[in-house]
Each structure stands twice: as structure tokens, then as C-alpha cells.
N, C-alpha and C positions, 0 to 999 in steps of 0.2 A: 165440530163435534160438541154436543149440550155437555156443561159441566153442571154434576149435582150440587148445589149451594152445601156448606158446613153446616144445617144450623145448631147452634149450640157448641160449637168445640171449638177449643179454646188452644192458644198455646202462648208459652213461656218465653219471650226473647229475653236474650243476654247480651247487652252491648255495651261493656262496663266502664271503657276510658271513652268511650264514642259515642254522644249524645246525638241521635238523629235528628237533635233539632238542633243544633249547634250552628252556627254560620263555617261555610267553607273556608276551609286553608288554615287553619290553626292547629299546634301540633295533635291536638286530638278529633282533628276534626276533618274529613276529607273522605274517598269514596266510600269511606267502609260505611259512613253517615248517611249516604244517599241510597247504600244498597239495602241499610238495615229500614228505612223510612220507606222506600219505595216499594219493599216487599211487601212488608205488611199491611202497607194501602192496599196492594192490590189481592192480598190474600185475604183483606174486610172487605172488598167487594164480591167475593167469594161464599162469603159469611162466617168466616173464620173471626173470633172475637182474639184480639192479640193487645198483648201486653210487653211492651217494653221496659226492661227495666236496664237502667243505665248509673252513674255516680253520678251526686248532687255535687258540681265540682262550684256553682255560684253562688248566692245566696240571694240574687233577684229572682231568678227561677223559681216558680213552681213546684213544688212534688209531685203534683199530678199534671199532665198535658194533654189536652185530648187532638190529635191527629183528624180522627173523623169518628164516626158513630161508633165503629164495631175498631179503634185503635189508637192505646193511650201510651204516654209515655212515663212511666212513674220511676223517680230519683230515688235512690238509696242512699246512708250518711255513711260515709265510709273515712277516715279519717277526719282532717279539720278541713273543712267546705274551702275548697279552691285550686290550683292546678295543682297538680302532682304528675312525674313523669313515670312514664309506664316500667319501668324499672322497680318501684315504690311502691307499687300495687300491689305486688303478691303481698305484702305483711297485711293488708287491709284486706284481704279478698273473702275472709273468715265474715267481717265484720257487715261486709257488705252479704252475706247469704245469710247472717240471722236475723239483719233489716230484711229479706226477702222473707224469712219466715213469721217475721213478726207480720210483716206487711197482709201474709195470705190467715192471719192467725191460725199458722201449723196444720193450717187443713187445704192441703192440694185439692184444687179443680182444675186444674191443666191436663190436657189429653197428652200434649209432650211440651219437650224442652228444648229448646234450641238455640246455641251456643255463638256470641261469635268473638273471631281471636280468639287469642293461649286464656286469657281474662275472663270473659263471659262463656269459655268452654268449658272453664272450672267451674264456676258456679251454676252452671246446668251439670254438669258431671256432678257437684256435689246434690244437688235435687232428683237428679236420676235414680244417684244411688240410694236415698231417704225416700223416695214415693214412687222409685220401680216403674217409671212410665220411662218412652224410646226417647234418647240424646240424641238430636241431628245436630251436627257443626260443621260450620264454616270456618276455616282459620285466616284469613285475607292474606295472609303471609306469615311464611315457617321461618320457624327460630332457628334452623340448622341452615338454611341458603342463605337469609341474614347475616348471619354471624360467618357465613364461609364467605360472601361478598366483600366482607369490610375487612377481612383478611387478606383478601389477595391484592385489593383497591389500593385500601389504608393502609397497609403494612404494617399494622400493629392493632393489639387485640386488648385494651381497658375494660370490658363489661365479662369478663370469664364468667365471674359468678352470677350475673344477671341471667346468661347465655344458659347454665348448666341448670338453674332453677327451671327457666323457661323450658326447656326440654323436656327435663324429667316431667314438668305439666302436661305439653304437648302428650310427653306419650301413655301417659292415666287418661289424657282425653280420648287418643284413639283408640285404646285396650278398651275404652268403656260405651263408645258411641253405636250407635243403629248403624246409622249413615250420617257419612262424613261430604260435605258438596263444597267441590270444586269448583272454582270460577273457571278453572281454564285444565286442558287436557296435561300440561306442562306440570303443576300442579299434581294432580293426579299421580303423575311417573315421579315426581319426588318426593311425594308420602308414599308409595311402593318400595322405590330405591332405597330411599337415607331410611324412611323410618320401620320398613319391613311392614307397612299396612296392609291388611286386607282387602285385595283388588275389588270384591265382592261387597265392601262397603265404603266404596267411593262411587258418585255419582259425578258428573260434569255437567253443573247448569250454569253457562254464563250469567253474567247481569246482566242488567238489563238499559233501555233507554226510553223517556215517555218522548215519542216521536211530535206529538204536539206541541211541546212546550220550544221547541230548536227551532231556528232558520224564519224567524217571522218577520226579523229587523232588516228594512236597506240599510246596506252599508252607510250610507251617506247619512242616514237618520242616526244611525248608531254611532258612528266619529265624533256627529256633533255632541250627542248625550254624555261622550265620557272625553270631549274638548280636545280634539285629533282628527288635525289636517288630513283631507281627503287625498292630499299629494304626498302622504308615507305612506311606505310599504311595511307592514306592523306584521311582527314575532309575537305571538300569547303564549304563553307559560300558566298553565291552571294547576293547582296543587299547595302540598304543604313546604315551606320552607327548611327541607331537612338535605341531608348529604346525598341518601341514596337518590334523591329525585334528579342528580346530575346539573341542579341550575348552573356550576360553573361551568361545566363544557358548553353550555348556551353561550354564557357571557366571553366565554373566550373562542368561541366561534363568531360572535357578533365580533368582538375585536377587529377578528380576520375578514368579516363581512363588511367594515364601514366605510370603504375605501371601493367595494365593489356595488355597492347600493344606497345610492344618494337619499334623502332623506327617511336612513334606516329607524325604526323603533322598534325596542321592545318592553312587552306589555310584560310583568309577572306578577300576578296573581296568589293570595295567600299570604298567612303568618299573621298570627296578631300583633303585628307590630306599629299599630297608633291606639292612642285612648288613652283611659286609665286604667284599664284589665289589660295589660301587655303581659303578655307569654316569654318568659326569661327566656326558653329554649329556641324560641323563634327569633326573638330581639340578637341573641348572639349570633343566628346563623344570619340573618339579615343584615346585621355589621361586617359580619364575613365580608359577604356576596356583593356588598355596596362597596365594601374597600378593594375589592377586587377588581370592581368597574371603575373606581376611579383609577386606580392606577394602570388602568387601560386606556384613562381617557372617552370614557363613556356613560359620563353624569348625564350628559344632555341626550343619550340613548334609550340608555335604558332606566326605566319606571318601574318601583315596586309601589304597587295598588294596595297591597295587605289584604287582607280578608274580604269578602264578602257574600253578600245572601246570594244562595243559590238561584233564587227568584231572580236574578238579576243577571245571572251569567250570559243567557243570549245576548244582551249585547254587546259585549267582549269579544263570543265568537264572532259575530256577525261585522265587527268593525274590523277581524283580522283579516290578513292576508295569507298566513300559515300558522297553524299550530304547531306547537314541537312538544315532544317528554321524550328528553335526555336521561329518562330514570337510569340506574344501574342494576338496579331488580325494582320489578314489578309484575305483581301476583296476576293483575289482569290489565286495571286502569277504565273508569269508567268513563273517563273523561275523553278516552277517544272515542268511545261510542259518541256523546253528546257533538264533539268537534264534526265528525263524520255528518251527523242530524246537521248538525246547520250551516252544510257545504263548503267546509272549511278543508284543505287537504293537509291533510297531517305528516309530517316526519317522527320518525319515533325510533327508540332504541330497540335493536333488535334482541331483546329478551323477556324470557316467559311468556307472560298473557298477549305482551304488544305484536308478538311474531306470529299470535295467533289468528287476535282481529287481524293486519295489516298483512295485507298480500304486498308485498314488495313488486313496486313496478305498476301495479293494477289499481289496491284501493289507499293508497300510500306508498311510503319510499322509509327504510327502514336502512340505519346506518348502524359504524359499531357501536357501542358503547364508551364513553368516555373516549372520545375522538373528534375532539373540534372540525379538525379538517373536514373530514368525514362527512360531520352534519353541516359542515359551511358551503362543500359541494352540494348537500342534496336539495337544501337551501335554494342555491344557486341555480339549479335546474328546472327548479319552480318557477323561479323570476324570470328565469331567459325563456321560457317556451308556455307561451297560453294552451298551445295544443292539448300540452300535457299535463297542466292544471286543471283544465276543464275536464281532462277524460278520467283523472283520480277522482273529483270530485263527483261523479256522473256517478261511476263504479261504489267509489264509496257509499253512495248514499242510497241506492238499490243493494249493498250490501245489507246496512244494516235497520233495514225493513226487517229483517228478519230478528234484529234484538228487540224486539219489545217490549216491554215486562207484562201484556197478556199475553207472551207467549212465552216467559220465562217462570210466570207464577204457576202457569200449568203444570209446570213439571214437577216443579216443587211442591204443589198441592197431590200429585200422585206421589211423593215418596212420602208426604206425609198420612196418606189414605192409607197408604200399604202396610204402614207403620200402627196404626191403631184400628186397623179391621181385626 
């Protein structure tokens, strides 16, 4: 079906700890990057003129970035120029919306505003309410299953006040938005449930995947590129280096795996942990996660890669042998869509977004949550049977033909038509 091009309309993004152009896996930096980047690509080929605006968190950066013709990325100075954790933000988030208004010199020309996370929701919530055009937001992940995960996991609860600030935002955002879009249906039933939203102004648009960019690399080509014998059987790990992502149940499922799969590795990916710009939030979780592998006995196993450009991610897929995310909440995970693109079969935690993509059994194998054994069997099942390697990866990859982001900007571009007819 013909889509009308935009031309002329314009809209507001908000993505305020999550620079779309940031390199993968650092702690501000990871799917919410690629879903805020990808969309707007595909809504300027639309003819949608979109603006990004994010924290000038470096000082080599640019203020301005241009994307493509019709989508820029423009920095805002919100505190002193450099990381700050998302915790920290709310006292800046003022400062960062009157650099928005300085920036547009207090004259809105945006058709709407569109929010993402509790961070970039408010300051489209605070523009909404100053220039009365429609708030659409995305939240990537709620502050209430957050906070009730790391309760029941962790056993103990240090960020109350972070947790009760973030909330009470969360829900100014939803009292105050059009439509609120879901990555995932799971999503949806826990802004109804926990936060009494409006069934009526929730939408469920997955993310998406550019099918193009996955599965180009031979394996063989791809080992040698990041120096990995074509005789291991390689674990990839893609993400940021944080608790809920579950990297220890990996490592101590490899533990349990090194004894049943001879020349085991694993790959993990993410955390700004080399350079001179190292991420204090990453460096400590990375000291975790290494001192845990050694005293497993698994230096010469498992490899942490640290960050890098997304441009470069197919080869990583393409050199594995299984993907895993051992997350312990996860809002969707774009990163299985990309695994799936470049016939990679994935293990994956069974919760939120992952139990959505991942047919257990069919287009992956989905295990508990925080359960070494658990993923070291599904692991294991991989290895021992090509049948059923190749029949996930077959299923998987005719699955997600159907995520594309031309076929997920469609949708998005209808809630936003709907919105300012």
C-alpha cells in the first residue's frame, strides 16, 4: 500500500542519556540507541524532518550531527560535559529543556514530540505542555519492574529515592501523553496493571531490524577478522555491562559447560572498559564479571571485547556459534532480532520482550532466568544436534522477515498521522 511522504513535518525526539550515535555497549549506550537512530532514518525517508536531541555528555562531539538529509542529532549542555549516571539526571533535566528552548529560540515548529525513557519523556512532556502539540512515548523500560526485579534477585533495595522520583515521572508522563508505544505486548499489560494506564493509549510496535545489514560474513572469514579458531564452538554475549543483563549466569553456566565442550569460548561484547574515556559504572561491573571468571577458572575462556561500532557487529554474529541474553528483565532486546538476521540461534531468558520474539522450541530455546543449569542444558542441546540448530535457525530467520523497520515505521508513521490530522 502507497505511503503519503510527510513533507514538511517535523518532529521532536528525546533521547537524553542515549546518544543515537554513541558506540554499542556502554552504560548509555545500547538498544534504546539503535531503536532511537533507526527510526528516524526510516521516518526521513518518509519525509518526516526529525530532530534528535540528546546530552552533550563529550566534548569531541559535535552539537550538531547530521544522520542523513531530512535527520540530525543535536546535543544539549546539561550539567558538566561528561558521563553522568541516570540517577543524576533528574536535577539536570530543567537545564537540558531550556537548552531545548534556547536552541528552537522559544518558537515551536514541531508537529509533535516524542519521548524516550522516564528522561526524554519528561522533556517532551515538559514541551507538550508549553506548545500543546501530541506527546508520543516510548519508555524502553519501567521503573516499577525495575525496581521490583532487583528486589526479589538482589535482595536488597539502595536506590528508594531514585526509584520513587522515577515513578512519580513515569506517571506525569502517562497522565500527559497521546500514545504511549510499546515494544512488546508484555509491556503494554504492565503499564495497564502496575500503572493503571490507559488501554486506549497504548500502541504495540515492535523494533525493528535492517535485514540487510546481518548475515553477509562466512564464518570462516569472520574468526579470522576478530583472530578465532575456526575449531571453537563461541558463546556471544551483545549488550551493556550491567547486572540486569544476567552476564554472571552465562559465566557460570560456561563454568558448568567447559568440561562438556572442548575448545569452549566466550565472546562478550560491550562496556566502555579500554581507552581513556572508561565508564566507572562499566569498569566496576567488568571487574565483577572478570573476577568471577577467574575464580572459575575461565581467563583463557571467556573474552570481554568492550564496546563497539554497530557497523561492525555482523561479524561477531556471524563468527558465533549461539547467541545467549541471560537478561533478568528485558523490555524487548533488539539484539535478538539482529542474532536471528544473521542465522545465529539464540538462547534467551524467558522474560518480557524475549518470550515474545522467541518461540521456544521453534525459533529459539528459551530457559529460566538466572539459572546456569538451565541455559548450560539449552546450550548443550544446540551442540549435540545439528538437526535442531539448523531447524531454529531456518524458522528464526523467516520469522523475522516480518521485523523490518519498513515495516515497523509504518506504523509509527500512522499513530503519528492520526495524531496531527
Amino acid at each position: 500500500m502507497p505511503i503519503n511522504l510527510q513533507v514538511n513535518r517535523r518532529v521532536a525526539m528525546f533521547s537524553i542519556h542515549s546518544d543515537p550515535l554513541a558506540c554499542l555497549g556502554s552504560q548509555q549506550a545500547g538498544g534504546q540507541n539503535i531503536y532511537v537512530r533507526s527510526l528516524a532514518k526510516e521516518l526521513g525517508k518518509l519525509g518526516w524532518k526529525v530532530d534528535i536531541f540528546t546530552r552533550w555528555d563529550t566534548p569531541h562531539k559535535k552539537q550538531i550531527a547530521h544522520i542523513d538529509k531530512n535527520c540530525r542529532v543535536i546535543r544539549l549542555k546539561g550539567g558538566e560535559i561528561g558521563y553522568l549516571p541516570r540517577e543524576k539526571l533528574i536535577e539536570i533535566l530543567p537545564e537540558i529543556y531550556q537548552g531545548f528552548l534556547k536552541f528552537i529560540n522559544y518558537k515551536n515548529f514541531y508537529d509533535l514530540f516524542h519521548g524516550h525513557y522516564w528522561d526524554g519523556g519528561w522533556v517532551a512532556k515538559e514541551a507538550q505542555l508549553q506548545f500543546k502539540k501530541p506527546l508520543i512515548v516510548n519508555f524502553h523500560s519501567l521503573g516499577m519492574i525495575k525496581q521490583e526485579t532487583k528486589k526479589r534477585l538482589l535482595k536488597k533495595q539502595n536506590e528508594y529515592e531514585y526509584f520513587v522520583k522515577r515513578l512519580n515521572i513515569e506517571n506525569e508522563i502517562i497522565k500527559n501523553s497521546s500514545v504511549i508505544i510499546s515494544l512488546a505486548e508484555s509491556e503494554k499489560e504492565d503499564l495497564i496493571k502496575l500503572y493503571g494506564c490507559n488501554p486506549e493509549k497504548c500502541a504495540v510496535v515492535p523494533g525493528g531490524v535492517d535485514l540487510k545489514q546481518w548475515g553477509e560474513i562466512e564464518k570462516s572469514k569472520a574468526r579470522e577478522l576478530i583472530k578465532m579458531n575456526n575449531k571453537n564452538f563461541v558463546l556471544l554475549y551483545v549488550g551493556r555491562l550491567e547486572w540486569r543483563k544476567g552476564i554472571g549466569t552465562l559465566i557460570a553456566a560456561t563454568s558448568l559447560l567447559k568440561k562438556e565442550i572442548l575448545k569452549l569460548k566466550v565472546l562478550i561484547i560491550g562496556g566502555q572498559i579500554f581507552g581513556k574515556e572508561k565508564n566507572p559504572d562499566d569498569v566496576k561491573e567488568y571487574e565483577r564479571l572478570k573476577s568471577t571468571a577467574k575464580k572459575e577458572e575461565l581467563d583463557d575462556i571467556v573474552r570481554f571485547v568492550g564496546r563497539v561500532q554497530h557497523s561492525r557487529l555482523p561479524i561477531f554474529y556471524s563468527a558465533a556459534d549461539i547467541f545467549v541474553i541471560p537478561s533478568y528483565y528485558e523490555p524487548f532486546g533488539l539484539v535478538t532480532l539482529e542474532a536471528m538476521a544473521s542465522k545465529v540461534p539464540v538462547v534467551a531468558s524467558n522474560v518480557g520482550g524475549l518470550a515474545k520474539i522467541i518461540e521456544n522450541g521453534k525459533t529459539g530455546l528459551l530457559f529460566e532466568p538466572r539459572n546456569p543449569v538451565a541455559l548450560k542444558e539449552k546450550i548443550l542441546s544446540i551442540y549435540n544436534s545439528k538437526d535442531l540448530k539448523e531447524n531454529l535457525i531456518s524458522a528464526a530467520y523467516k520469522k523475522v522477515q516480518g521485523y523490518s523497520w519498513g515495516n515497523m515505521v509504518i506504523k509509527v508513521n500512522e499513530i503519528y498521522n492520526k495524531l496531527i490530522c
